[in-house]
Backbone as CSV, one residue per row, in Angstrom:
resi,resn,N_x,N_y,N_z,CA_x,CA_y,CA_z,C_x,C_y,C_z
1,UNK,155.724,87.670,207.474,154.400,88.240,207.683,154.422,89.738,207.535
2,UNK,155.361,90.018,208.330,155.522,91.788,207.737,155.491,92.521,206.268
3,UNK,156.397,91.344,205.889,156.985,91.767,204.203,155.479,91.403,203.490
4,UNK,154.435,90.765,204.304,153.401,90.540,203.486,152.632,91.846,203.264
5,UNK,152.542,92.073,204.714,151.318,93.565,205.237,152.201,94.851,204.022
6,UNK,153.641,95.024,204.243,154.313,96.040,203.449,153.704,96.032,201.729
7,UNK,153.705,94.322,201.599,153.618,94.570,199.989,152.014,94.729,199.988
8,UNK,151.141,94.672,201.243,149.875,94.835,200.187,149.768,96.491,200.719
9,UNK,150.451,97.523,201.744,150.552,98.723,201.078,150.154,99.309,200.369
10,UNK,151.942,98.842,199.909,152.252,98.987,198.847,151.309,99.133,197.248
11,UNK,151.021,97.908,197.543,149.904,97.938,196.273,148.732,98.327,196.512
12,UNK,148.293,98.904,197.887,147.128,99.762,198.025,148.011,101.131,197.355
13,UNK,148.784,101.943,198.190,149.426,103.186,197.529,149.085,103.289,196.135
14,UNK,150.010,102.115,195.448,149.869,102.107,193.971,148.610,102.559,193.408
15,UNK,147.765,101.334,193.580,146.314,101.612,193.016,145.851,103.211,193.271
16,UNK,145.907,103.403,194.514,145.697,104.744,194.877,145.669,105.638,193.030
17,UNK,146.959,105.595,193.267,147.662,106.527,192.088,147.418,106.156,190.676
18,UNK,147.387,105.080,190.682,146.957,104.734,189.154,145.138,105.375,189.300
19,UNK,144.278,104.794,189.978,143.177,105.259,189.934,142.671,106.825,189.508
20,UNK,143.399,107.646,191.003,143.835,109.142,190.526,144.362,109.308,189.019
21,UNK,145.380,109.149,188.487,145.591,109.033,187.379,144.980,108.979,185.927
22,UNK,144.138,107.859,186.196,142.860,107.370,185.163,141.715,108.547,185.796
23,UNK,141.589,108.984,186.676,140.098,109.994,187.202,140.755,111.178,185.980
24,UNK,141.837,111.831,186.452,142.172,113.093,185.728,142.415,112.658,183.856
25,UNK,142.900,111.693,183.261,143.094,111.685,182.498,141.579,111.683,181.905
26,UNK,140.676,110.746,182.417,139.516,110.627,181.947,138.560,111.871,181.936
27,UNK,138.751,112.668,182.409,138.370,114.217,183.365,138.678,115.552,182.377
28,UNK,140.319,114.692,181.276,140.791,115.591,180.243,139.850,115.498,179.036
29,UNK,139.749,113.993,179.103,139.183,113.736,177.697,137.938,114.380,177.422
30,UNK,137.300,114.320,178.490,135.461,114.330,178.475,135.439,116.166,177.971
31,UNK,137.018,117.285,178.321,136.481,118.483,178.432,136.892,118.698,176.710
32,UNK,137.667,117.875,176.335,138.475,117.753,175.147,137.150,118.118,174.016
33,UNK,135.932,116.807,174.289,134.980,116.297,173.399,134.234,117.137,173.794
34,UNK,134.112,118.650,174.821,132.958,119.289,174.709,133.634,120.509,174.169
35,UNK,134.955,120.446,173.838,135.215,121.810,173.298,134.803,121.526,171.738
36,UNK,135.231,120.261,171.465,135.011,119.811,169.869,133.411,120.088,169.487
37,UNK,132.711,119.774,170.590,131.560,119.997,170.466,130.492,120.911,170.220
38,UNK,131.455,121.969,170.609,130.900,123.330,171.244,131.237,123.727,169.299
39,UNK,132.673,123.525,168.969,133.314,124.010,167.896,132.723,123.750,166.601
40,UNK,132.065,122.120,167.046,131.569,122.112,165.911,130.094,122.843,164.753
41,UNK,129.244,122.826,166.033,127.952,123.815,165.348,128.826,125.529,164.577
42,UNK,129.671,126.054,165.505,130.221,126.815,164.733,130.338,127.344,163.270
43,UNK,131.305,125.774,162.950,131.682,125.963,161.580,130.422,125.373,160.702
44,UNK,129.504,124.437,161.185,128.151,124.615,160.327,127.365,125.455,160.198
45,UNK,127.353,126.599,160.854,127.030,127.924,160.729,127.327,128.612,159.972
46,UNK,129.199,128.690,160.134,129.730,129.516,158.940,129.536,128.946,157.296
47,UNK,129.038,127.657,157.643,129.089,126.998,156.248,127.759,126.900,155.519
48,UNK,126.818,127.482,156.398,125.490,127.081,156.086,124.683,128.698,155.395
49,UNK,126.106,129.989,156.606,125.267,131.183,155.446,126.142,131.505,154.393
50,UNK,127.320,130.827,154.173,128.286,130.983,152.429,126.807,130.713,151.904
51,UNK,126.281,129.279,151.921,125.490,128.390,151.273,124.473,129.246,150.830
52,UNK,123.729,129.624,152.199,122.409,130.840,151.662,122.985,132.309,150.856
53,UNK,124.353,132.800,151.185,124.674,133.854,150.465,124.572,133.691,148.530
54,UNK,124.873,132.364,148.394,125.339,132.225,147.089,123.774,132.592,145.798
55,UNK,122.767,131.363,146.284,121.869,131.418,145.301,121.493,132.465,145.606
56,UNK,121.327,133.439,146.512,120.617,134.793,146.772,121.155,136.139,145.611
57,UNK,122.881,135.744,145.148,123.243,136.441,145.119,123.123,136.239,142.801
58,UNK,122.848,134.731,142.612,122.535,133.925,141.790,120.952,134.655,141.109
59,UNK,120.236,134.338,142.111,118.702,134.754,141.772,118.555,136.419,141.228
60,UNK,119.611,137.383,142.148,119.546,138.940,141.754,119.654,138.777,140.378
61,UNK,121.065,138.490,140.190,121.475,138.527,138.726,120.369,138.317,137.457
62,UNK,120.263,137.109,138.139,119.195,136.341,136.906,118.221,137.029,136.530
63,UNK,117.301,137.791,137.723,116.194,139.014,137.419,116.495,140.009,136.617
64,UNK,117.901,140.361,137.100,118.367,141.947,136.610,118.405,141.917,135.046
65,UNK,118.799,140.354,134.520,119.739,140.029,132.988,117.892,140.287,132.352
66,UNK,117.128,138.976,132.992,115.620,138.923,132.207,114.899,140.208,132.068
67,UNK,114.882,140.668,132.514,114.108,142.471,133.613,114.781,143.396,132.048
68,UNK,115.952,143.612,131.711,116.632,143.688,130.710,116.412,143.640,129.497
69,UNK,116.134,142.445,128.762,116.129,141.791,127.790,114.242,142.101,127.284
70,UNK,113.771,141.612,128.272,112.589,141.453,128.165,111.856,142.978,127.257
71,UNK,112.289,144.194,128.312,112.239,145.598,128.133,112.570,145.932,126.686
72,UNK,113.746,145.710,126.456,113.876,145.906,125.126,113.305,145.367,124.016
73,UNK,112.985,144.210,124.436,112.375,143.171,123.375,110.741,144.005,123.048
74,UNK,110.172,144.193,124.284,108.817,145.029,123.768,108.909,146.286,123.137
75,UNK,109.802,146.807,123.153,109.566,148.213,123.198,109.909,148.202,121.770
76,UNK,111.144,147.431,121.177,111.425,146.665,119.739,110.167,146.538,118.797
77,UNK,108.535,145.574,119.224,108.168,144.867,118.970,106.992,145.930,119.043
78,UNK,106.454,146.551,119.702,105.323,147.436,120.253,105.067,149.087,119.738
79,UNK,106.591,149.177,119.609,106.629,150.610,119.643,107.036,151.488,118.183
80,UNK,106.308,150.848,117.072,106.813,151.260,115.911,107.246,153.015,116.052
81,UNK,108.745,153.654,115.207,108.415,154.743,115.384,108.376,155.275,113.886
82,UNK,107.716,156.399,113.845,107.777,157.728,112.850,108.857,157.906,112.093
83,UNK,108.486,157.773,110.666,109.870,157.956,109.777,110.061,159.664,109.988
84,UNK,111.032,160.170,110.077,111.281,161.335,109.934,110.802,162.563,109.075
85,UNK,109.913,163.130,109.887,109.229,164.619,109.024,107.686,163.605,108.470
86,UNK,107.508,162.582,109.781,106.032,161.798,109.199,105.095,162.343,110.123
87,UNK,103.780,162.781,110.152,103.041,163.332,110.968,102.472,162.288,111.502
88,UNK,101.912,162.775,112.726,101.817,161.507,114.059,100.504,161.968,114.191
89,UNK,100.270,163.320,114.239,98.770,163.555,114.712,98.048,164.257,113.467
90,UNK,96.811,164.241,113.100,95.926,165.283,111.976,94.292,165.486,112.664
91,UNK,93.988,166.859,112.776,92.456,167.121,112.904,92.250,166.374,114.539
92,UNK,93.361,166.707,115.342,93.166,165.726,116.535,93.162,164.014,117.190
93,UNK,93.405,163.396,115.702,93.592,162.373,116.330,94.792,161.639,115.440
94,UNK,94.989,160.859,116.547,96.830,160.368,116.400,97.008,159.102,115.464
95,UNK,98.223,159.382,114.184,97.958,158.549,112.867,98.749,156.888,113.456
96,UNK,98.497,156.225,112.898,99.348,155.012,112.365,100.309,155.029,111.929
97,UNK,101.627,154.922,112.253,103.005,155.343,111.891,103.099,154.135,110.624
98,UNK,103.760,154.685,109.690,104.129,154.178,108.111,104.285,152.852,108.321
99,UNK,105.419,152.648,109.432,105.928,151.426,109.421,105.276,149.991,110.634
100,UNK,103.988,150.537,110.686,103.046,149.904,111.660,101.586,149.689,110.882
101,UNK,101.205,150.134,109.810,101.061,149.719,108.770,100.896,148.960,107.847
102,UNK,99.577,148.221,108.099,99.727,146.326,107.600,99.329,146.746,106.228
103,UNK,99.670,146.161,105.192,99.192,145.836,103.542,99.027,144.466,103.050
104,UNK,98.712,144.471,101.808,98.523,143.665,101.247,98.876,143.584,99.475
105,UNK,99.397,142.579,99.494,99.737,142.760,97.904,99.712,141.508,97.337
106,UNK,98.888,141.480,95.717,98.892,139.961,95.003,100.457,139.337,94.452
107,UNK,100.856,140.301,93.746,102.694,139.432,93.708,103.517,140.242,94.291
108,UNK,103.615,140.713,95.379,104.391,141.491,96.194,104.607,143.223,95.639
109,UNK,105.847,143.533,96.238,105.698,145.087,96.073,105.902,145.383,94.382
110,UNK,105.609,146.399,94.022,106.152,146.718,92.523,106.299,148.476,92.257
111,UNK,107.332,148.099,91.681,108.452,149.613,91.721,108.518,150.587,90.241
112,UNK,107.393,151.213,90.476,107.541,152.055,89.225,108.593,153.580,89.381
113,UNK,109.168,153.917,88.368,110.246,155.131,88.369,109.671,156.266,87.916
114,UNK,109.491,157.372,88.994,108.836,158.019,88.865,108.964,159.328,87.734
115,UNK,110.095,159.549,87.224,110.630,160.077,86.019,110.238,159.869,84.874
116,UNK,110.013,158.608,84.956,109.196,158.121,83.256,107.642,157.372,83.200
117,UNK,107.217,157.690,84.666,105.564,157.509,84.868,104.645,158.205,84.431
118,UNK,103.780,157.718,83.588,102.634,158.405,83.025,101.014,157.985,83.279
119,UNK,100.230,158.743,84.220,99.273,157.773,84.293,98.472,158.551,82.966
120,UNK,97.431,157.513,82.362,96.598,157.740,81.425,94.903,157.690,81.707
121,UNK,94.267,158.594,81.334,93.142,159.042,81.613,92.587,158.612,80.547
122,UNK,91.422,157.876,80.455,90.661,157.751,78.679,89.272,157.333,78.628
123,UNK,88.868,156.493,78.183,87.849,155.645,78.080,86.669,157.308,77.540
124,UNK,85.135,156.997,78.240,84.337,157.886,77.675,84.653,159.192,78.022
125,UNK,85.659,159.900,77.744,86.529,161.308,77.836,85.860,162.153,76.458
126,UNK,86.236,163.289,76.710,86.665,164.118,75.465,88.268,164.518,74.948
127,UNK,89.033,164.327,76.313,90.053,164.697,76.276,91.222,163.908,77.140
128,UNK,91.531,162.678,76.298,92.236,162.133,77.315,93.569,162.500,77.789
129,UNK,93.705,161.964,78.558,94.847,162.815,79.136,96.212,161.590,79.289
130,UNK,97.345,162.172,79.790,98.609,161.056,79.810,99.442,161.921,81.029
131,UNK,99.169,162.261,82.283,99.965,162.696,83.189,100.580,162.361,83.736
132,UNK,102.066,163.070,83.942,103.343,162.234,84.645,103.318,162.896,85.860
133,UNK,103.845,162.290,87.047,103.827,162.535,88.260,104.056,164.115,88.706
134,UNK,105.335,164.794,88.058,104.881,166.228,88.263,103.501,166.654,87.866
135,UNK,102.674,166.535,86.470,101.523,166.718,86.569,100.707,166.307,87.810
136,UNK,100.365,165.400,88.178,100.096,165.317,89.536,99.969,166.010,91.123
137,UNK,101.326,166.419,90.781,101.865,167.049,92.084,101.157,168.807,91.553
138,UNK,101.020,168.594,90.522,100.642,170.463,90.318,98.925,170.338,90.559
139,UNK,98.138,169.511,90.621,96.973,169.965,90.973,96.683,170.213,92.391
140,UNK,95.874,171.108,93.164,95.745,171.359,94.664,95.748,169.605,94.935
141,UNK,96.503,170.049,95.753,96.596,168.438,96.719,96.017,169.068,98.529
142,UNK,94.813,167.933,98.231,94.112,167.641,99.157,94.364,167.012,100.365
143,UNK,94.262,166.762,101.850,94.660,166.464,102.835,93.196,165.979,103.712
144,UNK,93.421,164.428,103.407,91.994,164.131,104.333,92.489,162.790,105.470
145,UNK,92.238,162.859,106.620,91.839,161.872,107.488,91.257,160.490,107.173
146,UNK,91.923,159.283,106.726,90.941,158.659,106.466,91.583,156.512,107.303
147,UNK,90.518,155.941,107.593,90.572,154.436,107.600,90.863,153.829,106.490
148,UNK,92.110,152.959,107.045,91.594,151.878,105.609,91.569,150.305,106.382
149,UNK,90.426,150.058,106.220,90.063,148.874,106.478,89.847,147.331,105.700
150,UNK,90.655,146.529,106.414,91.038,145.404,105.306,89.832,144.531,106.112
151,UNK,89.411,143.556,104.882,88.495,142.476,105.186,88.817,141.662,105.964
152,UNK,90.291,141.018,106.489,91.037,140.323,107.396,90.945,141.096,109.033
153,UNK,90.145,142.287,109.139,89.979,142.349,110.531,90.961,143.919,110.885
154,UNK,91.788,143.980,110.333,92.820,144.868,110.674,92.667,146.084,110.252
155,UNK,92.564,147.447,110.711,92.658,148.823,109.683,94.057,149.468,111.043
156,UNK,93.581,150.865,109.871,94.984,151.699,110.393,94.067,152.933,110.383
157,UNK,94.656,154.067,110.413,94.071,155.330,110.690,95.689,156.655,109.966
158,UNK,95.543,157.053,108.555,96.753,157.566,108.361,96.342,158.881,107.433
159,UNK,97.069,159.934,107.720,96.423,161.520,106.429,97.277,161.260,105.254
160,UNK,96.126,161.502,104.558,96.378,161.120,103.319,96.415,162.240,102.225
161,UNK,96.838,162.616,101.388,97.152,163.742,100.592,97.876,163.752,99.110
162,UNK,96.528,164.683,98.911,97.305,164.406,96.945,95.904,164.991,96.171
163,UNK,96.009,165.153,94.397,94.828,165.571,94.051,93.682,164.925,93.951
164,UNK,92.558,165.435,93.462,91.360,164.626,93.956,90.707,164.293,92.258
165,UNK,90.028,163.179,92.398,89.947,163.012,91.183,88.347,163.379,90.216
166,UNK,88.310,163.981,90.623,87.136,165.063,89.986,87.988,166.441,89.565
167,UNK,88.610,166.853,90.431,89.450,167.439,89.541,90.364,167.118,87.980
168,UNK,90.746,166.202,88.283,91.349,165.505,86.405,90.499,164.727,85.695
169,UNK,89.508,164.550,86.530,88.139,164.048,85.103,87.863,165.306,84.753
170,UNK,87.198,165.995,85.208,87.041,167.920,85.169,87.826,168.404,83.728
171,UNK,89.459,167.848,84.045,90.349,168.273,82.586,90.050,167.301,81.625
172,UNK,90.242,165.858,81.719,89.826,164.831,80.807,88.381,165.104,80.039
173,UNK,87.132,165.783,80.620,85.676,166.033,80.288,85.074,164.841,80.135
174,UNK,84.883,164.325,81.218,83.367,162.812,81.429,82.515,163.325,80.613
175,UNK,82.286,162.011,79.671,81.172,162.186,78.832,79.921,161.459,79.788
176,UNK,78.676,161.897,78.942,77.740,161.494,80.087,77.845,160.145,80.105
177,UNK,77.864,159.263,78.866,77.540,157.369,79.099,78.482,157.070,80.454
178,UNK,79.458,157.578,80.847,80.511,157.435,82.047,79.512,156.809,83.276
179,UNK,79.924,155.745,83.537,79.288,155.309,85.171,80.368,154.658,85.972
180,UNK,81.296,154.061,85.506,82.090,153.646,86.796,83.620,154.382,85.922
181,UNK,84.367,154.469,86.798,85.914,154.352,86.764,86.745,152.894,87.001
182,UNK,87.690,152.370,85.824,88.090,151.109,85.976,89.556,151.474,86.404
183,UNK,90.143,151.056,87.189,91.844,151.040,87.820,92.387,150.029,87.265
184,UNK,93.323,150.627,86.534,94.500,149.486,85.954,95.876,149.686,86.472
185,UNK,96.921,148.314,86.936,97.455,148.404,88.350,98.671,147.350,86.977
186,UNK,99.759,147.718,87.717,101.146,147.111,87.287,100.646,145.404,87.370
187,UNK,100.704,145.747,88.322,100.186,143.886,88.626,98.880,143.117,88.240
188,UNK,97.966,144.262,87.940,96.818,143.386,87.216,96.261,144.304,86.097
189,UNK,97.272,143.986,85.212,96.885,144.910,84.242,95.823,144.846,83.258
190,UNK,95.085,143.773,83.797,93.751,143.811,82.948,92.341,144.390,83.715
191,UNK,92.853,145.192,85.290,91.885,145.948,85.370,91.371,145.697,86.980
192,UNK,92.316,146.378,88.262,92.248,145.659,89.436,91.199,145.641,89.802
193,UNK,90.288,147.288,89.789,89.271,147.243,90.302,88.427,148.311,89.903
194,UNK,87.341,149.177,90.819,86.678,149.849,89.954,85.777,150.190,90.631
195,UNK,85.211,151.955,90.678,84.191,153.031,91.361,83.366,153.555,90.754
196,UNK,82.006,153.232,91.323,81.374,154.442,90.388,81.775,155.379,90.370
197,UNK,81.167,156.377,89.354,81.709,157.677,89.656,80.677,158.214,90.098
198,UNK,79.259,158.191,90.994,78.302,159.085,91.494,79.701,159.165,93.058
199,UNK,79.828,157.612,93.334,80.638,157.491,94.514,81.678,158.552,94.734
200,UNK,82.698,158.390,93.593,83.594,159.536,93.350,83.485,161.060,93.528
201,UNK,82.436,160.900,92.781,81.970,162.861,92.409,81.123,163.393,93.889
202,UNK,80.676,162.458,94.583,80.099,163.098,95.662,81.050,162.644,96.963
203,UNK,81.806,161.943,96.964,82.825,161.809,98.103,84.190,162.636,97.837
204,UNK,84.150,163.223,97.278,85.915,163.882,96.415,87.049,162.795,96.514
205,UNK,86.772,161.571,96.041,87.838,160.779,95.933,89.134,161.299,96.100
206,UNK,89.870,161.432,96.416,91.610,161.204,96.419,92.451,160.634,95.882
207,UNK,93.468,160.845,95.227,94.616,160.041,94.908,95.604,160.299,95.891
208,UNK,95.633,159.361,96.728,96.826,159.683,98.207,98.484,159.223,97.599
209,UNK,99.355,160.702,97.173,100.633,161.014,96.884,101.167,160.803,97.938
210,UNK,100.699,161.083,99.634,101.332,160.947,100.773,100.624,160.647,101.443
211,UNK,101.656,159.362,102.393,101.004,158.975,103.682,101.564,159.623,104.981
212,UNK,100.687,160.447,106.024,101.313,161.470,106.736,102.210,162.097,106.792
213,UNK,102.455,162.775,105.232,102.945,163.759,104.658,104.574,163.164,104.395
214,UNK,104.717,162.246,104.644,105.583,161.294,103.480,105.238,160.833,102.214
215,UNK,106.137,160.934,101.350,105.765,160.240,100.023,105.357,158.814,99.977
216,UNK,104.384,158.322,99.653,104.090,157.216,99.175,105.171,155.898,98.658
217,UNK,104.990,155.125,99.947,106.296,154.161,99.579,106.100,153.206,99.005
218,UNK,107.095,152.641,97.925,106.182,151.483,97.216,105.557,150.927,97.672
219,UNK,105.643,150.091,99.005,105.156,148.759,99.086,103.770,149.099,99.330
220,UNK,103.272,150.963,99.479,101.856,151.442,99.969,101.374,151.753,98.326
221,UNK,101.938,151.789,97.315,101.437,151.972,96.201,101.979,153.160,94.873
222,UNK,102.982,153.945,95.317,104.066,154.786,95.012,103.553,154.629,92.992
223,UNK,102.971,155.596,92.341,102.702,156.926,92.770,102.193,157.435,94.058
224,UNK,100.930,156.578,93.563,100.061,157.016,94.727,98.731,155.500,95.254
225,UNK,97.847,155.775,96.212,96.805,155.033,96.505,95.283,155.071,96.497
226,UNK,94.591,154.947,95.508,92.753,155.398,95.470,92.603,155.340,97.288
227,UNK,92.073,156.761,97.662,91.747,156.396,98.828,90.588,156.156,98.717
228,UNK,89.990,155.055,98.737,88.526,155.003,98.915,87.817,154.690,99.854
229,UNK,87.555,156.152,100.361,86.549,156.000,101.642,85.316,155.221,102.044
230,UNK,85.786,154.697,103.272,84.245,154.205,103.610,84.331,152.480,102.754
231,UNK,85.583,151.996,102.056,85.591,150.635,101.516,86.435,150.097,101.994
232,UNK,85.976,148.836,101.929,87.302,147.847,102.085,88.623,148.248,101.544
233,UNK,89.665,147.656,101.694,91.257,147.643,101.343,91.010,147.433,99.881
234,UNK,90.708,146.524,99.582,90.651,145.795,97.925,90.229,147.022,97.079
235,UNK,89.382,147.563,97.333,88.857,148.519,96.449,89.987,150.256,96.569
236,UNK,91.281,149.827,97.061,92.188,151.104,97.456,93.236,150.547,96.075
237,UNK,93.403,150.933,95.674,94.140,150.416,94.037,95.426,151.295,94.816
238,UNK,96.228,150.342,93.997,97.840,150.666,94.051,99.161,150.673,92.743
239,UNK,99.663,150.888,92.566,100.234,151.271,91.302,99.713,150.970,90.267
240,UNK,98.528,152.322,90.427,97.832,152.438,89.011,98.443,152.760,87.578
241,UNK,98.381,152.455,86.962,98.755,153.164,85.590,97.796,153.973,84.255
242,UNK,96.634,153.421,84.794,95.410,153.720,83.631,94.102,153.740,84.586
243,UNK,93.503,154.956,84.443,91.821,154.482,84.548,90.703,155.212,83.478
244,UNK,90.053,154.297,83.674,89.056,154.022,82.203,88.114,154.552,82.945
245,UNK,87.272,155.478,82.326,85.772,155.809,82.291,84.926,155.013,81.092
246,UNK,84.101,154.316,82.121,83.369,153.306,81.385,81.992,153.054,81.705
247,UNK,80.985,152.502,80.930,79.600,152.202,81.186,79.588,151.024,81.129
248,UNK,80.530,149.987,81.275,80.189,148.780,81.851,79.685,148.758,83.441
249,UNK,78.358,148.601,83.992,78.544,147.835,85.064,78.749,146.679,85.665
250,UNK,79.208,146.021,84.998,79.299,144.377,85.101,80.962,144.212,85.143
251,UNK,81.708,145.158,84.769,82.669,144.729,85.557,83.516,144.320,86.677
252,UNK,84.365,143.797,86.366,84.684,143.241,88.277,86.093,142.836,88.162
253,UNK,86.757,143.567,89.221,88.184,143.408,89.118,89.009,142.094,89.777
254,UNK,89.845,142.520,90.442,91.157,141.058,90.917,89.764,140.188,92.059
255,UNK,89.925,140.825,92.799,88.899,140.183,94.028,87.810,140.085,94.257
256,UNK,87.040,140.855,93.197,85.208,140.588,92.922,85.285,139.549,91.859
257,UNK,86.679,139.236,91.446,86.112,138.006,90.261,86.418,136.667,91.115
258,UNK,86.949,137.072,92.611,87.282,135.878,93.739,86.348,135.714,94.650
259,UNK,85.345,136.314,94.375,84.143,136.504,95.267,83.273,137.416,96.392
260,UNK,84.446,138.215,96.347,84.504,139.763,97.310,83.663,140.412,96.432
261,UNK,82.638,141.134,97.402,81.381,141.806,96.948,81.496,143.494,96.277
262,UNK,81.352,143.441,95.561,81.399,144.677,93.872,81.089,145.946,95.084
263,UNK,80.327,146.434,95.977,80.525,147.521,96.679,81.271,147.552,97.894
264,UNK,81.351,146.509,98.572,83.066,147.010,99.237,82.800,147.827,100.414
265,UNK,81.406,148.234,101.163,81.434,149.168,102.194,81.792,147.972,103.172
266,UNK,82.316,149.137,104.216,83.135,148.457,105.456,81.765,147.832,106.050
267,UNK,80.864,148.775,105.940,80.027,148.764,106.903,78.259,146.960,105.942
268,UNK,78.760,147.071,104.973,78.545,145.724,104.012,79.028,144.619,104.313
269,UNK,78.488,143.651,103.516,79.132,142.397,103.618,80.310,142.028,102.395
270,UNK,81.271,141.827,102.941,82.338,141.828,102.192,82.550,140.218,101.154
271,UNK,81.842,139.279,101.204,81.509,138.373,100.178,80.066,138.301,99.795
């Protein structure tokens, strides 16, 4: 009976200790899972502003490269500049740089050499004439302000300069039957187009040698370009070679025989 009471003690003691035992071990674990716990928002923190650092740093770039590109691309595209020793401004207002400059041409540009160019003066004359480009350059050359306005919507604004052509009818001597002037052009050599001459003699026509005091570049008409004020483009002749003083009025050049209207004011109807 004793050895009974001893062994259940006994195995009270025990339990005792195992119980204790399991309290503290269980007591470890629980502080274990709040340190993990604590640890873990941490490192999703550190991982969450890499994350926001990156595209932030992604997006700069990308602005800086476009911001870039873009700039140059207009300024390329917008900003035609001034050929060298080309005048920008005349009489106050600011020209159309050479190379900003829209034209037009029936078989593209055409390249006459100015060494062996002769334009010819004739038709109802007394005195026709055959002048090569230095001739040209020796009569007062004139300097006028002028539009040239194309039927497609577009003009320019460029000084124009060279002799005037009342001056070399003047040497040629217009006979009276004379009523229009016919322009004969590399490219349409049967006769591009064509001015009266009241138009002429009371506007001082021009032959434009330079466009803002540059020489006349082919693709603008090199000798030179009829400036004809106050008309459409079509009626501005370009590598002339011949003009006829004539009393036909019924003639009609490249684009009045296409339906474009024989006087040509801007301020007209152009078919």
């Amino acid at each position: 009976m004793r050895k009974m009471i001893v062994s259940r003690r006994t195995i009270y003691a025990l339990s005792a200790v195992i119980i204790t035992l399991v309290l503290l071990i269980t007591g470890s674990c629980t502080r274990v899972r709040t340190s993990t716990a604590t640890t873990t928002p941490v490192t999703n923190t550190t991982s969450q502003t890499t994350v926001n650092s990156t595209p932030a740093t992604t997006t700069n770039s990308t602005t800086m490269s476009t911001t870039t590109t873009t700039t140059t691309y207009t300024y390329t595209e917008t900003t035609p500049l001034p050929l060298a020793g080309e005048a920008t401004e005349f009489m106050g207002h600011k020209l159309t740089p050479i190379s900003a400059q829209l034209n037009n041409a029936i078989k593209g540009t055409e390249y006459i050499n100015q060494d062996t160019y002769h334009l010819t003066v004739d038709g109802l004359v007394d005195h026709p004439l055959s002048l090569s480009y230095t001739d040209l350059q020796a009569y007062p050359q004139i300097d006028q302000l002028m539009d040239l306005d194309c039927v497609e919507g577009w003009s320019f604004t460029a000084k124009w300069s060279g002799p005037s052509l009342n001056a070399i009818f003047a040497d040629a001597g217009v006979q009276s039957g004379a009523l229009i002037a016919i322009f004969y052009s590399v490219d349409v050599p049967l006769g591009f187009t064509s001015l009266d001459l009241k138009y002429i003699t009371d506007n001082n026509i021009i032959l434009g040698m330079k466009d803002n005091d540059i020489v006349l570049p082919p693709e603008r008409g090199f000798p030179f370009q009829v400036v004809a004020m106050n008309k459409f483009g079509y009626k501005w002749a370009k590598w002339v070679t011949r003009i006829e003083l004539s009393s036909d009025t019924n003639f009609r050049g490249f684009w009045e025989t296409n339906g474009y209207n024989n006087n040509a004011d801007i301020n007209g109807p152009a078919f």
